[in-house]
C-alpha positions in Angstrom: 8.6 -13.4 14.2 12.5 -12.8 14.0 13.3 -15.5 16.9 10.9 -18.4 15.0 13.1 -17.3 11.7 16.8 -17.7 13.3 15.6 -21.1 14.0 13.2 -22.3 10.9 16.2 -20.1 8.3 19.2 -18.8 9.7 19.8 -17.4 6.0 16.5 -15.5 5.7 16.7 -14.3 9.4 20.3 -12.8 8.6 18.7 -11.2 5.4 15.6 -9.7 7.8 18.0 -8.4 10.2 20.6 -7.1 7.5 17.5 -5.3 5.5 15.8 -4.4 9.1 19.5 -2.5 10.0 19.9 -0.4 6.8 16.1 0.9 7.4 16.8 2.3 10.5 19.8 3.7 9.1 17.8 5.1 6.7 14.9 6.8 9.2 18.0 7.7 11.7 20.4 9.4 8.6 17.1 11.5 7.3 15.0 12.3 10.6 16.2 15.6 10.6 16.5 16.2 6.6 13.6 18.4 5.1 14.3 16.8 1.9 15.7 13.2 0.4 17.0 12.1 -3.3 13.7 10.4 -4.7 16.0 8.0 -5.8 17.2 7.2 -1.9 13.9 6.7 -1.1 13.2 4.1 -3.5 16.0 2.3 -2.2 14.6 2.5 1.2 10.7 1.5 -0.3 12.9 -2.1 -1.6 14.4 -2.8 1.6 10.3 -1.7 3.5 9.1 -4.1 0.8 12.1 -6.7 1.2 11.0 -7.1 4.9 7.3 -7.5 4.2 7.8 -10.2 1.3 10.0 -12.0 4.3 7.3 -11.7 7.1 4.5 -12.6 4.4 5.1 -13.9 1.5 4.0 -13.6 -2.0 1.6 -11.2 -0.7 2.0 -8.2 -2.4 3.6 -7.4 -5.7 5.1 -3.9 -5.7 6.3 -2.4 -9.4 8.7 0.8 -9.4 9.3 2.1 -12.0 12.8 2.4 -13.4 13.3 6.2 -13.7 12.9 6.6 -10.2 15.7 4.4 -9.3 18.0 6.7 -10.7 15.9 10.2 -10.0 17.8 12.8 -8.5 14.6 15.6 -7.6 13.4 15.6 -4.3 10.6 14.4 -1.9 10.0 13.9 1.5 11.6 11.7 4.1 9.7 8.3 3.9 6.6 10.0 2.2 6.8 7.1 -0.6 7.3 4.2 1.8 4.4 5.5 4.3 1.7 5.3 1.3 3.2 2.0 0.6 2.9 1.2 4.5 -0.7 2.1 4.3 -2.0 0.5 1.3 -0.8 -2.8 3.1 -2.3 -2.1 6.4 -5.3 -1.5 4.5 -5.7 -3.4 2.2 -6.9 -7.7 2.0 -3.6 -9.5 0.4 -2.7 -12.9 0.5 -1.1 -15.5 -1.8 -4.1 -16.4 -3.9 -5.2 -12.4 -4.2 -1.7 -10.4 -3.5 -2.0 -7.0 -2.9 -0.6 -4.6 -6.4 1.3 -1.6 -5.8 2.5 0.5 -8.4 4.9 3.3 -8.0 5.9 5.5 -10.9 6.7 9.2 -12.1 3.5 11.2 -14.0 4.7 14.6 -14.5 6.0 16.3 -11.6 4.3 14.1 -9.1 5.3 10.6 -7.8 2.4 8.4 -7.9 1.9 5.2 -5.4 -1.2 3.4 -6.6 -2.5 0.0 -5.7 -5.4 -1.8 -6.4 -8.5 -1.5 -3.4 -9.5 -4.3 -1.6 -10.0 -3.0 1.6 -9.8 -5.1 5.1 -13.3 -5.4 6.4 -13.0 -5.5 9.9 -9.7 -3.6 9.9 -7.5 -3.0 12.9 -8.3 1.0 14.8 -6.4 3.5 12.8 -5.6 7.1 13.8 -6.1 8.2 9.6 -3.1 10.4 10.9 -0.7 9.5 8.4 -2.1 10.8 4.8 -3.1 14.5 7.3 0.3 14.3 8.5 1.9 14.0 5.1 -0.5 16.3 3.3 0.6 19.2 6.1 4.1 18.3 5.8 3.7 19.3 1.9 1.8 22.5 2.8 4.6 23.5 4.7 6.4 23.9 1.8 3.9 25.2 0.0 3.2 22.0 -2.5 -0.5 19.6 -2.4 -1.1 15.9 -1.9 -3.6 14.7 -4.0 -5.6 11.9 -3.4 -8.1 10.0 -5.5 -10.5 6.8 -4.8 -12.4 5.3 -7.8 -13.7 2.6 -5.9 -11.0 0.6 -8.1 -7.3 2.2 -7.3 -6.4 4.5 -4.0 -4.3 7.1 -5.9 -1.7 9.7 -3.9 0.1 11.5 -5.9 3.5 12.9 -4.2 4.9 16.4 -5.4 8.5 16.2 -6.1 10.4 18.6 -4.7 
């Protein structure tokens, strides 16, 4: 994918690389860290959803919301950006029907919501990554919540 960019758009393959280097920064820096600046981790869902609009785009529309841009509580390392991973591995989006995400503060929780229009013949999962993320939280004594209306796939984050 990277290789057929350098040579169809030098310009967007230095942009992929650039955005590809500051997440692995990102997972590298906070590996270790029990806790992240919500805000931090916002800036690390962009750059996720930077490379995906490269590698596909006009697929998916993600909306954050403002305040968390600038929100100084807590959460997990790459909590956010893993519900956003899985609503586009499971999810149908293309140009004509692109996949909405919306990610937003209700209360004390951070909410990633998108819209369900689920792959039919999806590729195998392990379904390890919500029971990984919901344990992580009950380590520290906090609940995941999730919700399915047949309409939105709601997780609602905890902040720390």
């Amino acid at each position: 994918m990277v290789a057929d960019l350098i040579e169809e758009n030098p310009v967007q393959a230095e942009s992929f690389t650039l955005k590809f280097s500051e997440i692995y920064r990102y997972v590298v820096t906070h590996l270790d860290d029990e806790m992240v600046p919500v805000y931090e981790e916002i800036h690390f869902v962009k750059n996720y959803c930077e490379l995906q609009e490269i590698s596909s785009p006009h697929t998916i529309h993600v909306e954050i919301a403002e305040e968390l841009e600038r929100c100084k509580n807590k959460t997990l390392p790459l909590a956010i950006q893993m519900m956003v991973e899985n609503a586009i591995k499971h999810n149908c989006h293309t140009k004509e029907a692109p996949l909405s995400i919306s990610i937003y503060r209700q209360d004390e929780y951070v909410i990633v919501r998108n819209v369900l229009n689920p792959i039919k013949c999806s590729l195998p999962t392990t379904q390890k990554g919500l029971a990984n993320l919901r344990q992580r939280y009950k380590q520290i004594g906090k609940e995941l919540i999730v919700s399915n209306d047949d309409k939105y796939f709601v997780v609602k984050l905890p902040i720390l």
